[in-house]
C-alpha positions as CSV (number, residue, x, y, z in Angstrom):
1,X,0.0,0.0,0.0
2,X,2.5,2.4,1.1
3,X,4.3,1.6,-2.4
4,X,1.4,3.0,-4.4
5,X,0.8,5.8,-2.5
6,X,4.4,7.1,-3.2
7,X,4.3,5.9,-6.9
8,X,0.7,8.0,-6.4
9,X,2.4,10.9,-5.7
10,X,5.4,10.6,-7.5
11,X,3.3,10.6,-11.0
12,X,1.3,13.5,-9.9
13,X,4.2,16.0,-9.2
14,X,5.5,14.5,-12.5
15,X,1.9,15.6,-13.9
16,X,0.5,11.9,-15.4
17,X,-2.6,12.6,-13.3
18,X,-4.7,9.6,-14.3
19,X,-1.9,7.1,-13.4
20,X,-1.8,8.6,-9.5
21,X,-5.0,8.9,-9.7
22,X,-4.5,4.9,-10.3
23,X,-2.6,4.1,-8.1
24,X,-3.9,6.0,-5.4
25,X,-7.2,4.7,-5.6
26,X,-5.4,0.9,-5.8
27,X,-3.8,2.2,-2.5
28,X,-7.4,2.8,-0.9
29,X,-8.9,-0.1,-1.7
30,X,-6.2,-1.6,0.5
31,X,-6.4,0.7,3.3
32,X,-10.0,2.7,2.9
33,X,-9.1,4.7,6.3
34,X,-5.7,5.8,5.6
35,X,-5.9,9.9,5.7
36,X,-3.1,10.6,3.9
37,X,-4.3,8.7,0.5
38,X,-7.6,10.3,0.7
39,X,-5.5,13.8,1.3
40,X,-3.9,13.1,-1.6
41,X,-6.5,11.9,-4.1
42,X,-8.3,15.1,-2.8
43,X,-4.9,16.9,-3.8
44,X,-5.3,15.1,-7.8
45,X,-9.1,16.3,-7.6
46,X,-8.6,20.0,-6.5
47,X,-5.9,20.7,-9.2
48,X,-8.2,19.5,-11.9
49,X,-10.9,22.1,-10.0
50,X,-13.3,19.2,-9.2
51,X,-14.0,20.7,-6.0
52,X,-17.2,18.6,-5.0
53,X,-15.3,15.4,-5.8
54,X,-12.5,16.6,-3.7
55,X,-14.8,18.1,-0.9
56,X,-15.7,14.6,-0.4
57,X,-12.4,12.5,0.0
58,X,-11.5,15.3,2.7
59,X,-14.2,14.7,4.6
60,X,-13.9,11.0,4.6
61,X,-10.3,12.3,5.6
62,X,-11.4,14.3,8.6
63,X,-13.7,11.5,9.7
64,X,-10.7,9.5,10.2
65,X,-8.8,12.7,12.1
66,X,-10.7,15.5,12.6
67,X,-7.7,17.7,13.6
68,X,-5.7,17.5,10.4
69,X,-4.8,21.0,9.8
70,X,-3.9,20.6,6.5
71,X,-7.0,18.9,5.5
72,X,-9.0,21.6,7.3
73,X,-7.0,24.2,5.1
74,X,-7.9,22.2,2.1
75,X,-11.8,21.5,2.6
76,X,-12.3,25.2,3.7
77,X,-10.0,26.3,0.0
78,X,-12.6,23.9,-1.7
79,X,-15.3,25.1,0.2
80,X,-14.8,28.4,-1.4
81,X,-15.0,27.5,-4.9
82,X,-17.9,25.8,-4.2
83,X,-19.2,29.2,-2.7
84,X,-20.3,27.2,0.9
85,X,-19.0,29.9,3.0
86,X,-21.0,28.1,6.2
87,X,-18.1,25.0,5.4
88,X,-15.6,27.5,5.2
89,X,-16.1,29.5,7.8
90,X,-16.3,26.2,10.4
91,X,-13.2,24.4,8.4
92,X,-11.3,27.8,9.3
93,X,-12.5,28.5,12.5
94,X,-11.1,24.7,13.1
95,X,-7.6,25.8,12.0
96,X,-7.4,29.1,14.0
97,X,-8.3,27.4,16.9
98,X,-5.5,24.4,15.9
99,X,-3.3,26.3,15.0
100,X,-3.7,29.9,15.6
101,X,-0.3,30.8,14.6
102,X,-1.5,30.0,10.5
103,X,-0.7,33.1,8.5
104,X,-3.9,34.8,7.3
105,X,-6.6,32.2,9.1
106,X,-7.7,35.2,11.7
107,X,-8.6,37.4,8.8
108,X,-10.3,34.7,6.5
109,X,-12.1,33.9,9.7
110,X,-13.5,37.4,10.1
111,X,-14.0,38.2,6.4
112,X,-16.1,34.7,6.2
113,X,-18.1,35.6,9.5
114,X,-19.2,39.1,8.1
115,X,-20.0,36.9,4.4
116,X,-22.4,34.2,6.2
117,X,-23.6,36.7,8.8
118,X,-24.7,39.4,5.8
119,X,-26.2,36.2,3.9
120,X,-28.3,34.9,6.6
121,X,-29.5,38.4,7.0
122,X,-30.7,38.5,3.4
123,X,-32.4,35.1,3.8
């Protein structure tokens, strides 16, 4: 398993997409709960901007650990695209309170509060 998750990766940063998507997915069916090859399948499916697809590895992710700052950082990026600011806003509240020290999170934070707080009042 951990041989195709590193051949996985290894063909994305070399850019064949479909093969790591491959092998990745070869990697999961032997280890459907490891976090770092759903990570990285969500990785293949944010670069090709399929956001929804990706949204949903990284919550199978963050089922498995919910205090993966990275993960968080991802869904709430993807969240964005999708234009869910409600995901957003809790995916980056998640981070600022894991790890408040991450550059920008206290301003996304605010910036998303004010978005979601102006929608429900439209609503």
């Amino acid at each position: 398993m951990e041989l195709l998750k590193r051949l996985g990766v290894s063909q994305f940063m070399a850019g064949d997409v479909n093969a790591a998507e491959d092998a990745l997915l070869a990697a999961l069916e032997i280890a459907p709960d490891d976090d770092g090859v759903l990570g990285n399948l969500a990785d293949i499916y944010t670069a090709q901007e399929q956001f929804d697809r990706a949204t949903e590895y990284l919550n199978r992710a963050l089922a498995i650990d919910h205090n993966n700052v990275h993960t968080l950082m991802s869904l709430g990026s993807c969240a964005l695209q999708l234009e869910a600011m409600d995901v957003a806003q809790m995916a980056f509240e998640r981070v600022q309170t894991l790890a408040p020290e991450t550059e920008g999170v206290d301003e996304l934070v605010s910036q998303l509060r004010g978005l979601v707080s102006a929608s429900d009042a439209i609503s």
